[in-house]
C-alpha positions in Angstrom: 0.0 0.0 0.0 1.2 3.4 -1.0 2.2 5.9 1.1 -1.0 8.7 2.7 0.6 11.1 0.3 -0.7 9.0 -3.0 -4.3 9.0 -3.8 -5.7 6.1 -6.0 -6.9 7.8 -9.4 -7.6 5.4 -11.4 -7.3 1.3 -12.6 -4.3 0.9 -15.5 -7.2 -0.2 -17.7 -8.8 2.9 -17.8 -6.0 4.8 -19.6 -5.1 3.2 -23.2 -1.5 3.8 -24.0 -1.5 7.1 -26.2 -4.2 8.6 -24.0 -5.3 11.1 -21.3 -7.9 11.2 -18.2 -8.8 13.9 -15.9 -8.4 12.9 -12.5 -9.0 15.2 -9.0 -6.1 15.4 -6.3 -6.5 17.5 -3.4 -9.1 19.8 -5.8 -6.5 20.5 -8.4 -7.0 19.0 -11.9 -4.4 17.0 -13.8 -4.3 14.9 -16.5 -2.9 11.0 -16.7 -1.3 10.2 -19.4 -0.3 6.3 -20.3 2.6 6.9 -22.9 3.4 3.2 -24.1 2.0 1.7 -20.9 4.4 4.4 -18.4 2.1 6.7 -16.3 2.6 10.1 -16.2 0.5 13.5 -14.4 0.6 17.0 -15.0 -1.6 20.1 -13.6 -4.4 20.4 -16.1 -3.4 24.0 -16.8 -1.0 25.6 -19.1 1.8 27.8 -17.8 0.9 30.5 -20.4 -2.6 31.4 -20.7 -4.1 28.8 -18.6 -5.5 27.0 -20.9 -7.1 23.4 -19.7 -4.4 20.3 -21.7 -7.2 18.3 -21.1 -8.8 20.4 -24.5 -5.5 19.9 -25.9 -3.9 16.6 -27.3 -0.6 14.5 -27.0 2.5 14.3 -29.5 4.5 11.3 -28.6 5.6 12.6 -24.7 4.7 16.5 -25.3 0.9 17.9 -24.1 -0.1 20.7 -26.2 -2.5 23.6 -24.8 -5.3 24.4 -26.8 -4.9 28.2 -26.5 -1.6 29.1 -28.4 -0.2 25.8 -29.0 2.5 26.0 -25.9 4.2 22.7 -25.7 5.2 20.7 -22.2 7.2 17.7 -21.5 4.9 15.4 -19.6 8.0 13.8 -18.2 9.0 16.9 -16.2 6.3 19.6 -16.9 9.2 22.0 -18.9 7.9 23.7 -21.6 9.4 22.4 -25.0 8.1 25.1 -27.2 5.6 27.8 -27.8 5.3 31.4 -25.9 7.2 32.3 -22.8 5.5 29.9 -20.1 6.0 28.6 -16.7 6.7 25.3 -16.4 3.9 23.6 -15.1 4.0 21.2 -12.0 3.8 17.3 -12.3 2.8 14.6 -9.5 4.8 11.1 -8.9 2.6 8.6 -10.3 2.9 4.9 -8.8 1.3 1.6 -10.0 0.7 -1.0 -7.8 -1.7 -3.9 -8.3 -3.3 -2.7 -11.3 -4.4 0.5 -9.3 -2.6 4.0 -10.3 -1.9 6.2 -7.2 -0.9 10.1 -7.7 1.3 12.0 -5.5 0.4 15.5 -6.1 3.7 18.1 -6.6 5.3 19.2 -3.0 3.2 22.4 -2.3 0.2 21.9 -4.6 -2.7 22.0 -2.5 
């Protein structure tokens, strides 16, 4: 069993590899991401504008905003590319029996 800082999220079956999910931590919103079956979780808001990813879509391991096309590493929540942005903060996602937990980022909530 995980740690109290981890929350359960969601199963692994309810993220196909390639795609994204809206989960709740602590009332901030980030999206999971299965890239090729590894877990990933970022804030469900661009460091630009603000914009929600979860409008956006997925380029191999980069999230793109809706807004103005700002790019982020879903790895580490740098932005790759677009207009001067924050990064935006990401949460330490752990599998464990077929259940994904979320840690959210160290001063999140």
């Amino acid at each position: 069993m995980p740690t109290p800082d981890f929350t359960e999220v969601a199963k692994v079956s309810d993220v196909s590899p390639g795609e994204m999910k809206v989960v709740v931590v602590d009332r901030e919103r980030y999206i999971l991401v299965n890239l090729a079956g590894e877990f990933f979780a970022i804030r469900d808001e661009c460091g630009h504008a603000f914009g929600l990813f979860s409008k956006g879509w997925l380029e191999d391991d980069v999230v793109v905003c809706p807004r103005h096309y700002a790019r982020y590493d879903l790895r580490t929540g740098a932005l790759v590319d677009g207009p001067i942005a924050n990064d935006v903060p990401i949460g330490e996602v752990l599998i464990e029996d077929s259940t994904v937990y979320l840690k959210p980022p160290h001063g999140s909530s």
